[in-house]
C-alpha distance (Angstrom), angle and dihedral (degrees) to the residues before:
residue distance angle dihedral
X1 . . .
X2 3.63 . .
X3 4.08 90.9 .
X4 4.19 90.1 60.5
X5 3.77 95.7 49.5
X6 3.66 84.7 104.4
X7 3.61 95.2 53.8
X8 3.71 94.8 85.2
X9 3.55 111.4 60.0
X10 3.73 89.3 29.7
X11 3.89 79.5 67.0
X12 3.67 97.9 41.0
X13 3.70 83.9 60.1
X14 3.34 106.0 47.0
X15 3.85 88.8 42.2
X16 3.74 94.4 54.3
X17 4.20 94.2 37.3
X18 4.34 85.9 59.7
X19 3.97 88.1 40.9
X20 4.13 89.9 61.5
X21 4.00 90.8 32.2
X22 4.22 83.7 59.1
X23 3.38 90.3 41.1
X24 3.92 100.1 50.5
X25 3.96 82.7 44.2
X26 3.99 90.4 60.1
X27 3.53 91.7 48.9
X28 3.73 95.8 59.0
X29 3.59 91.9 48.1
X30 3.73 96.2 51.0
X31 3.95 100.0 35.8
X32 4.02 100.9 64.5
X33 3.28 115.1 -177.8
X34 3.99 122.7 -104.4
X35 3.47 109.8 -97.0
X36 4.21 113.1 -141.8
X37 3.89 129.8 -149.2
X38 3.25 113.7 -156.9
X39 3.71 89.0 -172.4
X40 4.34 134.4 87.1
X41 3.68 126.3 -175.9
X42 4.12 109.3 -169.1
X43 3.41 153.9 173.6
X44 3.30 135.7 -148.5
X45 3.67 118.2 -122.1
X46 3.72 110.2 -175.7
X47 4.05 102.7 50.7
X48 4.20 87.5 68.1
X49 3.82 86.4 52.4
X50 4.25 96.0 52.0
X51 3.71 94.2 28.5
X52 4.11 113.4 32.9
X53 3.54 132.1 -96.3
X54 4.08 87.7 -74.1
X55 3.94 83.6 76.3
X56 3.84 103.6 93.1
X57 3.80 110.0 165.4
X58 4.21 114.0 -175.5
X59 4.05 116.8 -173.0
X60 3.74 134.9 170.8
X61 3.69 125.0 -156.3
X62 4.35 118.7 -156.8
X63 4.01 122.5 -166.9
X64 3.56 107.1 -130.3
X65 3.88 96.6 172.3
X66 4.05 134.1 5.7
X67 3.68 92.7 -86.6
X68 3.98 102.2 17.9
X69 3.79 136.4 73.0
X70 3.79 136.5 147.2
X71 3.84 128.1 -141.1
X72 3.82 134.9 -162.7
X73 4.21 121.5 -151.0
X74 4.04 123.2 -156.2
X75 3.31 147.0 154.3
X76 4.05 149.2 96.3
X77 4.02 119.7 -45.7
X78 3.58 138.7 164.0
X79 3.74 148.0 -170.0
X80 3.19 121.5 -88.4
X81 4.41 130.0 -95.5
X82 3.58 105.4 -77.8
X83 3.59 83.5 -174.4
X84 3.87 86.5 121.4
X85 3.88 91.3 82.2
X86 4.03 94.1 97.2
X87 4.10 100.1 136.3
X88 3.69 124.6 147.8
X89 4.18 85.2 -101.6
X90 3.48 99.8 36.9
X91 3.74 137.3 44.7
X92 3.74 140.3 177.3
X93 4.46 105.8 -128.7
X94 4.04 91.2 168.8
X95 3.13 152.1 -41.2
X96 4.37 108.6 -108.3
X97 3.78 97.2 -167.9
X98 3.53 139.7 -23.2
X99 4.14 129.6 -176.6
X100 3.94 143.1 164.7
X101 3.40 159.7 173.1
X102 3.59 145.8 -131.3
X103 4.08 134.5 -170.1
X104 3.17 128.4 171.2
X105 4.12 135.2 164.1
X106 3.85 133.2 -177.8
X107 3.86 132.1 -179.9
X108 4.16 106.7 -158.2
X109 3.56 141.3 -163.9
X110 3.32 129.6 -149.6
X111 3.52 117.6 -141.7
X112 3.75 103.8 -125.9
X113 3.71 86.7 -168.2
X114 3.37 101.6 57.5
X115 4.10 104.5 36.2
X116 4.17 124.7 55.5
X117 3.71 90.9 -150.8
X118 4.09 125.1 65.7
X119 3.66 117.9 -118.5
X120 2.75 147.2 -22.1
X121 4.08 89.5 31.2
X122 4.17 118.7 83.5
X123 3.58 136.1 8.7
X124 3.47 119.0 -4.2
X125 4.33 129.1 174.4
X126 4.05 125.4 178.3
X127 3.68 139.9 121.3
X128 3.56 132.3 -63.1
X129 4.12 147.3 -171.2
X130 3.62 131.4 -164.7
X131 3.37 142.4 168.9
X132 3.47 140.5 -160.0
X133 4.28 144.2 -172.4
X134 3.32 127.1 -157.2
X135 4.28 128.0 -168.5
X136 3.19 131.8 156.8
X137 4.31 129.0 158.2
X138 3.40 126.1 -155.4
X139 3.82 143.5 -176.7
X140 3.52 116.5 -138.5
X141 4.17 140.9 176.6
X142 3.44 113.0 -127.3
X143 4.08 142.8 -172.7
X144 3.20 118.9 -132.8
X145 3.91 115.2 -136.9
X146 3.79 91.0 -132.5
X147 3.86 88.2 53.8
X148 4.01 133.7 -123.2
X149 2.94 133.0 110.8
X150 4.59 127.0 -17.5
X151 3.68 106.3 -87.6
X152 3.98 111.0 -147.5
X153 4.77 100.4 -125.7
X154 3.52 115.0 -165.6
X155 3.83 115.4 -151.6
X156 3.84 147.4 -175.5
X157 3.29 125.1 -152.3
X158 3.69 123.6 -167.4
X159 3.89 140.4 166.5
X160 3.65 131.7 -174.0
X161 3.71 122.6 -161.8
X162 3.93 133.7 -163.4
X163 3.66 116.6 -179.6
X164 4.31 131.1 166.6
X165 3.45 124.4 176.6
X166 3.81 154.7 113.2
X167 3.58 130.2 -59.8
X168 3.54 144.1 -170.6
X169 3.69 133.6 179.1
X170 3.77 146.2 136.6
X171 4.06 128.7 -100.8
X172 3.67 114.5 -149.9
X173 4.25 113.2 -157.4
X174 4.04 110.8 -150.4
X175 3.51 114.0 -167.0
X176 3.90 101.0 -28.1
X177 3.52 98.5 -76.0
X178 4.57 95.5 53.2
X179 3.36 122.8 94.9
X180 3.92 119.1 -175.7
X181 3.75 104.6 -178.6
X182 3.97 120.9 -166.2
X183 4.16 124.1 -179.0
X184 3.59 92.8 -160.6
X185 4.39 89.4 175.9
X186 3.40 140.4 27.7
X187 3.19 121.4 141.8
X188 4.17 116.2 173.8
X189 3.44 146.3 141.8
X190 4.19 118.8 -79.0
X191 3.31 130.8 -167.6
X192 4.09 115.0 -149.1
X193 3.31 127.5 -166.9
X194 3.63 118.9 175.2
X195 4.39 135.1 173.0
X196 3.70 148.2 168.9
X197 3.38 120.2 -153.8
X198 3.84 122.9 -179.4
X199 3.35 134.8 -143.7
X200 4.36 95.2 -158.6
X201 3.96 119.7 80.0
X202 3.76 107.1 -123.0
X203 3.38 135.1 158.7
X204 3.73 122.7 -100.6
X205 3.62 94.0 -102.3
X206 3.53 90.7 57.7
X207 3.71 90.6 43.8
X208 3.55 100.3 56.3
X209 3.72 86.0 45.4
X210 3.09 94.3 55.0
X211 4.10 98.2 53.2
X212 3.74 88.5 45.2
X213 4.02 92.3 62.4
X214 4.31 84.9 47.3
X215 3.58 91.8 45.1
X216 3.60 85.1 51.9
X217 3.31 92.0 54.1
X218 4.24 108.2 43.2
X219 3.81 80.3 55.5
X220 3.99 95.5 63.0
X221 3.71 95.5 31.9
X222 4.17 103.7 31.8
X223 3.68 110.8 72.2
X224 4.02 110.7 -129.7
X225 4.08 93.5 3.7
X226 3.60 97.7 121.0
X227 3.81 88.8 57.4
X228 3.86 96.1 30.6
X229 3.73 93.6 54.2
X230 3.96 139.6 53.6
X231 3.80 97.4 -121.8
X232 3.97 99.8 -169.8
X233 4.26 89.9 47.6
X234 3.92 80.6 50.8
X235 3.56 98.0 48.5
X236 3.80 97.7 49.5
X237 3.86 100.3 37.3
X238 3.80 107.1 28.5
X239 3.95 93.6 -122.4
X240 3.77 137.0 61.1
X241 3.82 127.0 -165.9
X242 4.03 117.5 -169.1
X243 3.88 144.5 149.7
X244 3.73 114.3 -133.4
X245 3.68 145.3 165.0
X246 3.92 105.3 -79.6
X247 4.18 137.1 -163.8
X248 3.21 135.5 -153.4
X249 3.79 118.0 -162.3
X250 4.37 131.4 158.4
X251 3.56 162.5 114.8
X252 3.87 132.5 -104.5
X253 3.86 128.1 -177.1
X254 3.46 111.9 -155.8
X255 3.62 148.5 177.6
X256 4.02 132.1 -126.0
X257 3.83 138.5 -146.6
């Protein structure tokens, strides 16, 4: 009996050496590792509210570090109806064409002090440039202010704006593949250059009539213009170029892999 003495704890050993070696096993097969994507695909959802449903803004966002990516905006936008002009000496027939663009591109950092996860989840600040165009004809019936009878004005309407800044905002991550993107700041500088240009000979009475009743209206229907834009140089020449304190504030929903 003496000779299997050992046979016991040599057992004990081996017994409790596989128990941790299943063990460890089990872990590995339950703990799988996090898989990343390093890729977004977005929309933006607040341009289609200010603008119309012809405002269709696509972006995509890449991680290029833990706590850094960049992202680039485009797609088709548009000014809003001016369908609201509708006075006795003025009126909206149709609108004959209308088109534009937008750009936009951010780099971002992700505050690794402020957010557990790496990017793109959390708060996030850095620099941005975008850039949009604006055009949009219409046909309209005018009065003339030495009377008759309406005389039919054809117009374009076109802005062009150049805005860089910095932002700041938050990115929410839904169920690994969700991305809720909010720019909550971005304040900047923009440059805005806006005209009118008819294609109708009329007096300059008429003219400046005329570019009163659109002024009127790009200030109800064109978010910021009234502050954006020198109104009086507008109203007397047709076209207004100025630098000004710009913003830069919206939502994306996007898509990972």
């Amino acid at each position: 009996m003496k000779k299997t003495t050992w046979l016991m704890p040599a057992l004990t050993v081996f017994l409790s050496a596989a128990q941790l070696s299943a063990t460890a096993q089990d872990t590995t097969k339950t703990e799988k590792p996090v898989k990343e994507y390093k890729n977004t695909f977005r929309f933006n959802l607040t341009n289609p509210v200010i603008f119309g449903t012809r405002s269709l803004i696509f972006g995509y966002e890449r991680v290029v570090s833990k706590h850094q990516t960049f992202s680039v905006n485009f797609g088709q936008t548009g000014f809003p109806s001016l369908n609201i002009i509708d006075s006795d000496s003025l009126k909206a027939n149709k609108v004959t064409d209308q088109k534009g663009f937008n750009f936009s591109a951010d780099y971002r950092f992700y505050l690794a002090k402020e957010n557990k996860y790496a990017a793109p989840r959390g708060v996030y600040i850095g620099p941005y440039y975008s850039y949009n165009n604006f055009e949009k004809k219409h046909s309209w019936s005018l009065t003339s202010t030495a009377g008759g009878p309406l005389q039919t004005v054809e117009s374009t309407t076109s802005l062009k704006v150049n805005a860089v800044g910095i932002e700041a905002g938050y990115q929410f991550i839904l169920w690994d593949r969700l991305a809720l993107d909010m720019i909550l700041s971005g304040p900047g500088i923009a440059v805005y250059n806006l005209k009118a240009s008819l294609g109708t000979n009329l007096s300059e009475q008429d003219k400046q009539k005329f570019f009163e009743k659109l002024n009127e209206a790009l200030e109800d229907k064109f978010p910021g213009y009234s502050w954006a834009i020198d109104e009086g140089e507008f109203q007397t020449k047709g076209s207004a170029s100025t630098t000004r304190f710009g913003y830069r504030c919206m939502i994306h929903i996007g898509y990972r892999f």
